[in-house]
C-alpha positions as CSV (number, residue, x, y, z in Angstrom):
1,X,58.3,165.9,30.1
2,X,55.4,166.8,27.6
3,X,54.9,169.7,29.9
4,X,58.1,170.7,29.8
5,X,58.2,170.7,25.9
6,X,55.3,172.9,25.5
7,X,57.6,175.8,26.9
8,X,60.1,175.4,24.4
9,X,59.5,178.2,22.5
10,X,59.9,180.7,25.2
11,X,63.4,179.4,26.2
12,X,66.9,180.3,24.4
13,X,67.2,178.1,21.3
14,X,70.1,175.5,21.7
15,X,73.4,176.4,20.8
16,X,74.1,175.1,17.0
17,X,75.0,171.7,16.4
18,X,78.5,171.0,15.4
19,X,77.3,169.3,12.3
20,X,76.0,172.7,11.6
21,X,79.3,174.8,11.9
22,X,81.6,175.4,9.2
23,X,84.7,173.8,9.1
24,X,86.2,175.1,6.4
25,X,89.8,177.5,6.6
26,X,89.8,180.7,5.3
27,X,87.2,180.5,2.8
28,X,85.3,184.0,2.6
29,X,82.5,185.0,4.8
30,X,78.9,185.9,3.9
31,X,76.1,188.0,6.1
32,X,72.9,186.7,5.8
33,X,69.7,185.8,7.7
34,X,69.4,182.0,8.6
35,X,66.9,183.1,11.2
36,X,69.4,181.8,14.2
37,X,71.5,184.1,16.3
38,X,74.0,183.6,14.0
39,X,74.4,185.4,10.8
40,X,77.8,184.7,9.6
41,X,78.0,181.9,7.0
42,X,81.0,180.3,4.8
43,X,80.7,180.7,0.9
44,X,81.7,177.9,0.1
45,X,79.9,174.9,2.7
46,X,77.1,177.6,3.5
47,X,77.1,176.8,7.3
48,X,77.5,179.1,10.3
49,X,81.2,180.4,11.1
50,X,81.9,179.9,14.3
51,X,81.7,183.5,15.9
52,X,84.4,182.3,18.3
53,X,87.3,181.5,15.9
54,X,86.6,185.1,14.4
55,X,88.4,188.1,15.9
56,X,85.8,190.4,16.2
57,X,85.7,193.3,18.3
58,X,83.0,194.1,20.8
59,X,81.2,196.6,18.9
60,X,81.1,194.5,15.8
61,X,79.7,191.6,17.6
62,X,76.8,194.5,19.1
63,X,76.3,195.8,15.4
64,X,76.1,192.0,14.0
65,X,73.5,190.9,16.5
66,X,71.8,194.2,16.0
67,X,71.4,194.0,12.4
68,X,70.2,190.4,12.6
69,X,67.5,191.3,15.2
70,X,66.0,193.7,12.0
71,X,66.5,191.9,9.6
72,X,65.4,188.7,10.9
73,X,62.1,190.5,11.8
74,X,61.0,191.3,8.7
75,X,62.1,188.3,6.9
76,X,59.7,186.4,9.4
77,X,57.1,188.8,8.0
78,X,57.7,187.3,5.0
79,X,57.7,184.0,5.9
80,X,54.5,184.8,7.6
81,X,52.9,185.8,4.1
82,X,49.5,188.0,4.9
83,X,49.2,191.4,5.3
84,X,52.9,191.8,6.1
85,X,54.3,189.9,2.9
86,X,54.6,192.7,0.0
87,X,55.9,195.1,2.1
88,X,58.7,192.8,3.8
89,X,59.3,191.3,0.3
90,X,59.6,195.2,-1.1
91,X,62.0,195.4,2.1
92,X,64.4,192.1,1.5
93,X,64.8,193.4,-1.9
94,X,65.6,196.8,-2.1
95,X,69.1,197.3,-1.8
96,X,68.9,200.8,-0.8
97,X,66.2,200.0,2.2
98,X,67.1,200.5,5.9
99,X,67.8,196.9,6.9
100,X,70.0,196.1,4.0
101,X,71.6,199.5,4.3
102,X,72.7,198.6,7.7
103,X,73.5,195.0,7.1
104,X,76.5,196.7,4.3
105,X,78.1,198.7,6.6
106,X,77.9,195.9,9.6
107,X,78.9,193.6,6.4
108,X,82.0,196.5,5.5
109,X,83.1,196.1,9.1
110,X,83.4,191.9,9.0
111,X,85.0,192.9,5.4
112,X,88.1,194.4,7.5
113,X,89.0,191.0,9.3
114,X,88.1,188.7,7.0
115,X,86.9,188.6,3.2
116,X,82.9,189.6,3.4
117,X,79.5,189.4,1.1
118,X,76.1,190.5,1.2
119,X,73.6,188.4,1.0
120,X,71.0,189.6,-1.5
121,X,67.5,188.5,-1.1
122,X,65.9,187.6,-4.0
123,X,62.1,185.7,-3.5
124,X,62.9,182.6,-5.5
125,X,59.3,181.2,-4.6
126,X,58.1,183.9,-7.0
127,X,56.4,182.5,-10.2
128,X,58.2,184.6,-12.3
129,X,61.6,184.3,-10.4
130,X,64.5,184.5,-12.7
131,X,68.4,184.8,-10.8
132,X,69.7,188.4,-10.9
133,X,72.5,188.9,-13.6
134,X,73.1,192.4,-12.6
135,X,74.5,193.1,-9.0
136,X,71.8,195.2,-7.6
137,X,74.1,198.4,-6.7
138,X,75.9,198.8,-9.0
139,X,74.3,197.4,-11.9
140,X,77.3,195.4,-13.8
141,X,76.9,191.7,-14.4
142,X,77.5,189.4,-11.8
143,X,80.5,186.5,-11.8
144,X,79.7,183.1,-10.6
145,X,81.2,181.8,-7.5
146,X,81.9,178.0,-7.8
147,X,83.7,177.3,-5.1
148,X,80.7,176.6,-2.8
149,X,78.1,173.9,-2.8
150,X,75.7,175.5,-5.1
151,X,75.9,178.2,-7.7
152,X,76.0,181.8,-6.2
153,X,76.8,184.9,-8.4
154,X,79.0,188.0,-6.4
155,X,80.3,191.3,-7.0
156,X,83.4,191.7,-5.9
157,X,83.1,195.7,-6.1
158,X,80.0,195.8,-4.0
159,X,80.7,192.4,-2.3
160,X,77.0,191.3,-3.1
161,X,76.1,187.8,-3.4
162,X,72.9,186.1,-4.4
163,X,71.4,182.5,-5.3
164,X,72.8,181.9,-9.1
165,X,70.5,178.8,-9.0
């Protein structure tokens, strides 16, 4: 078996456990890396959504998984740190870069089934780290969201959200 385990890496990752899966009904959707296959969260319990119990077309799934496979690339750069860390933090954080340019418009499309956000990625293990106030597009303050189970700050005009905390 300790053979066996040694491969694990290669091999498809196990499906997500169901203590893992939102169970909420109807709260509002966010996109955002989690590093799984999986980039569709609940606002309010912060878990995956269930891609199943979504009615999502064909090409939305494609463009979902598609994003994901970017984005979660360069936010493993990140993680990483090293050479590849400023410019995947300079990345993450620009709102007008490639891979969160993408991720709107897949984010615009979820938006038409069911109420969407962005997740904005802001490196909180910065020294200087403070939580954005202003919503990165268009620049006008940002409203808590209470409803989930830690502070988040959106904007409903740019359906943006980010860590409040």
């Amino acid at each position: 078996m300790e053979r066996d385990a040694i491969y694990a890496k290669l091999r498809p990752p196990e499906p997500t456990a169901a203590d893992e899966l939102c169970r909420c009904s109807d709260a509002p959707l966010k996109l955002m890396s989690a590093l799984s296959y999986n980039p569709v969260h609940c606002m309010d319990c912060n878990l995956e959504v269930p891609p199943d119990t979504l009615a999502f077309s064909r090409a939305l799934v494609e463009a979902i998984a598609s994003w994901s496979n970017i984005y979660d690339a360069i936010d493993r750069l990140w993680l990483a740190s090293g050479a590849y860390e400023p410019w995947a933090r300079l990345e993450l954080s620009d709102i007008a870069s490639a891979a969160n340019t993408r991720g709107r418009l897949v984010q615009e499309a979820i938006n038409s089934v069911r109420r969407c956000y962005y997740w904005y990625f802001q490196d909180q293990s910065a020294p200087q780290y403070q939580p954005s106030a202003l919503c990165p597009v268009c620049g006008e303050p940002l409203q808590d969201y209470t409803s989930g189970i830690f502070l988040q700050r959106v904007c409903e005009n740019d359906s943006i959200v980010t860590s409040g905390e």
